[in-house]
Phi, psi and omega in degrees: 000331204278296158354282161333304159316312181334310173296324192315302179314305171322307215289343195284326187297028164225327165298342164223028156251341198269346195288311194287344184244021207269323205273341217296164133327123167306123174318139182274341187276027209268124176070354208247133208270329204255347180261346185287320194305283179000287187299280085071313167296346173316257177000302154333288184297274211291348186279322199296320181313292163350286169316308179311287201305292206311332177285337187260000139306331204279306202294309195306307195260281175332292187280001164284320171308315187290313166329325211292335166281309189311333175259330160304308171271027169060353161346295165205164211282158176314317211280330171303315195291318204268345153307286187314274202332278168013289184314279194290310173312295168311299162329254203348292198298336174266350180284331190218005162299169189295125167259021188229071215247151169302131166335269160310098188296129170028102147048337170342302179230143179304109192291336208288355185302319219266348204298338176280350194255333192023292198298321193295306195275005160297284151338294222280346160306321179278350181264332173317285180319300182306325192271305208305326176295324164285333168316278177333272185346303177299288184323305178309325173284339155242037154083013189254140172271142168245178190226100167301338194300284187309329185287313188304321203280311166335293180331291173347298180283265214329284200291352165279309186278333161299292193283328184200110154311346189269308207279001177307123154272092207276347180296313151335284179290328156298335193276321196274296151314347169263011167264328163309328220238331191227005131292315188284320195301299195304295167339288178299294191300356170232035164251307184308295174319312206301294169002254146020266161300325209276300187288352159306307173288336179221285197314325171260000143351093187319340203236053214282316180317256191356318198269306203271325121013255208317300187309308169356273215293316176299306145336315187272333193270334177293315153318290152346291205294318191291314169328316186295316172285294223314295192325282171329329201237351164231039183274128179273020195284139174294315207265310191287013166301271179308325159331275194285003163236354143317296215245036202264008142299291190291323189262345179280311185330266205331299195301328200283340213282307171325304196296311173311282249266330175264355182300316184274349173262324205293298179327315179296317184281314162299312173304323193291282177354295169349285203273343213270300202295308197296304178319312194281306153343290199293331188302319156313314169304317198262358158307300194308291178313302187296333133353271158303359175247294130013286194293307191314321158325309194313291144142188216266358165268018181262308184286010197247281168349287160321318166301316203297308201303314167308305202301307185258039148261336171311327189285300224281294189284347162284333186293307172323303185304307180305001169219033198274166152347167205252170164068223182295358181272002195294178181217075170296268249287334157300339272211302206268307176337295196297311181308329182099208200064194156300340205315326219238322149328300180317292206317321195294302179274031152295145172299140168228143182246179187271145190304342178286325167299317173295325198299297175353309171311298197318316167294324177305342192285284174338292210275343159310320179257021142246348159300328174277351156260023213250289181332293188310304198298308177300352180263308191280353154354273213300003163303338182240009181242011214240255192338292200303328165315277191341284184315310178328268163351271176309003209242312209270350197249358176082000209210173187247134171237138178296318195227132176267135165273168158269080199301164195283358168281350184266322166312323198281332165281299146341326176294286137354265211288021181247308214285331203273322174277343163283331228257318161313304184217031157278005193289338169312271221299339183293319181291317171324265194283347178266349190226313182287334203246015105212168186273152193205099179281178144353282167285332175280321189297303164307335177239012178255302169322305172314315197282341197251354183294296182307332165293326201296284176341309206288327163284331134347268204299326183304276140336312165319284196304336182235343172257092161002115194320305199327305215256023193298326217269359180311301179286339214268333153272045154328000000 
């Protein structure tokens, strides 16, 4: 439902910015570059203000959405997560953002309408940017995730349905709809599998440490590989483009060879860390009993004392928390405790494994969720840097091109405005999805990643190999 709205939403905000430029005159500045500037320039200027807000909508809602386990399952702290993102989104978005992007994204609308027109696909880029970013903003303050990809794909159908209704690509937009419906589906059946597997095989084990040691290295080259294809069959780089659909054989080779060559570094850096970490876990357990064997000696109003005195500091440091520092200092799981709901219930009645076992998990967590944001800044960029290219393009050539370049300041804003939007306001949508809405250990975190990584891969390749460029990029943020 939320997913829908989005669209909805975008679409009003174009239904009341596109009427004004739908009426306009065919331009007297069409090709003349400099009477084009002229007129014209506002539009630049306020797309860029745009671009920017639109990214730090991406950060606000997207990338918080990607974090939300790793920080639900204490894998690692707000202040960590919003580093690592910090790090990997920016890497991601100037290494492997698009240095080529469509006017018109992938085929939705007929470009050739606007050819006379320039300034009218200017607007509708800049109304685009404005609904789909404030739609994010809203969402983000009330903690709900949304799909920017779909706030864009809305805009889109707005400005098709204001300037030409004809000019719709409906085939187009059924490939986006039926991905609202078999993405979420394929994702759970294959986190729930994931599951599955990891607590049959390791987690209810009698010999669980043991089991997961062994499994640790096969976990990790699987994680590795699927980052790796994703990398490989959707790098928008032109010559590894041209590669992988020359050779895409020759291109599974390559990605399998990169998932071994880092599968052997990670392994190598980590595993000792590993047994380290497990080792304190246990050290920790037999502190904790002789503790408690301890009180119990002790006799029973020592232990009542003790109790009382636990019993009211949680209340006292949730209050604090609830009022804690802004940004990465907040402590959400005091935060979503405190709100009340199920939430504190849930958490209770959950199935629980042993803490030596879930930390086996943690790391596997981690390098999954900087791949996967290593992934995002190159992909989900361009919701907000694809429209400002455009405006850009047309500011500098007077005219509509079918293909825009991306110059490397609008990725370095892009870039910017995701990281600068986790580190403000992602923490509403993180608390959301990482803590209230369902528990989320180690291992369930790991197998939640997994599960939406592997549709995301699968459909990268899928598309590559069988779909015609027009309708690749539809599937392709599955």
């Amino acid at each position: 439902m939320a997913r829908t709205s989005c669209c909805h939403f975008s679409l009003v905000a174009l239904l009341v910015l596109s009427p004004v430029a739908a009426h306009l005159e065919p331009t007297a500045q069409l090709n003349n570059v400099s009477d084009y500037q002229n007129n014209y320039s506002w539009i630049l200027a306020v797309g860029i203000i745009a671009g920017f807000f639109m990214a730090w909508g991406i950060g606000a809602n997207d990338v918080a959405n990607s974090f939300a386990t790793s920080v639900g399952s204490k894998a690692l702290t707000l202040r960590q997560a919003v580093a690592i993102a910090t790090v990997c989104e920016f890497v991601g978005c100037i290494s492997m953002g698009a240095s080529v992007t469509d006017t018109v994204r992938s085929g939705f609308i007929d470009e050739a309408y606007f050819k006379n027109n320039p300034e009218v696909l200017q607007l509708a880029m800049l109304a685009a940017l404005l609904g789909a970013g404030t739609w994010l903003a809203l969402c983000s303050s009330l903690g709900t995730p949304v799909s920017t990809t779909h706030s864009i794909i809305g805009s889109l159908v707005g400005v098709s349905l204001v300037a030409n209704p004809n000019s719709l690509n409906t085939t187009q937009l059924g490939l986006v709809v039926l991905s609202w419906i078999t993405s979420p589906l394929l994702s759970g059946i294959l986190a729930a599998s994931v599951f599955l597997l990891v607590r049959t095989f390791i987690l209810r084990s009698p010999d669980a440490v043991s089991r997961g040691y062994k499994f640790y290295p096969v976990l990790l080259l699987i994680t590795n590989l699927i980052f790796c294809m994703y990398v490989v069959f959707k790098n928008p780089q032109v010559e590894i483009k041209d590669f992988v659909a020359k050779t895409p054989g020759a291109a599974v080779g390559v990605a399998l060879g990169l998932a071994l060559f880092f599968t052997s570094v990670v392994f190598a850096i980590t595993f000792r860390s590993i047994q380290r970490s497990t080792e304190a876990v246990e050290e920790e357990d037999v502190k904790k009993d002789s503790e408690l064997a301890a009180t119990a000696e002790a006799g029973a109003n020592v232990v009542v004392e003790v109790s009382l005195g636990d019993a009211l500091k949680p209340e006292a440091e949730t209050q604090k928390a609830a009022v804690a520092g802004r940004f990465f200092d907040q402590d959400l799981h005091a935060q979503a405790m405190a709100e009340g709901g199920e939430t504190q219930q849930m958490h209770e009645s959950a199935e629980k494994f042993p803490a030596k076992t879930e930390k086996l998990f943690t790391y596997l967590q981690v390098v999954s969720a900087c791949f996967d944001s290593l992934a995002h800044g190159a992909n989900d960029v361009a919701n907000s840097v694809g429209p400002l290219a455009a405006i850009v393009g047309i500011h500098q050539t007077a005219k509509v091109d079918s293909k825009v370049e991306v110059p490397i300041w609008i990725l370095v804003l892009g870039g910017a405005g995701i990281s600068i939007g986790l580190l403000t306001y992602g923490y509403n949508v993180i608390k959301s999805i990482g803590i209230k809405l369902a528990k989320i250990t180690p291992s369930r975190g790991f197998s939640i990643e997994m599960g939406s990584s592997i549709v995301v891969s699968l459909v990268a390749i899928w598309a590559f190999l069988c779909l015609p460029p027009i309708a690749r990029w539809e599937l392709q943020w599955a």
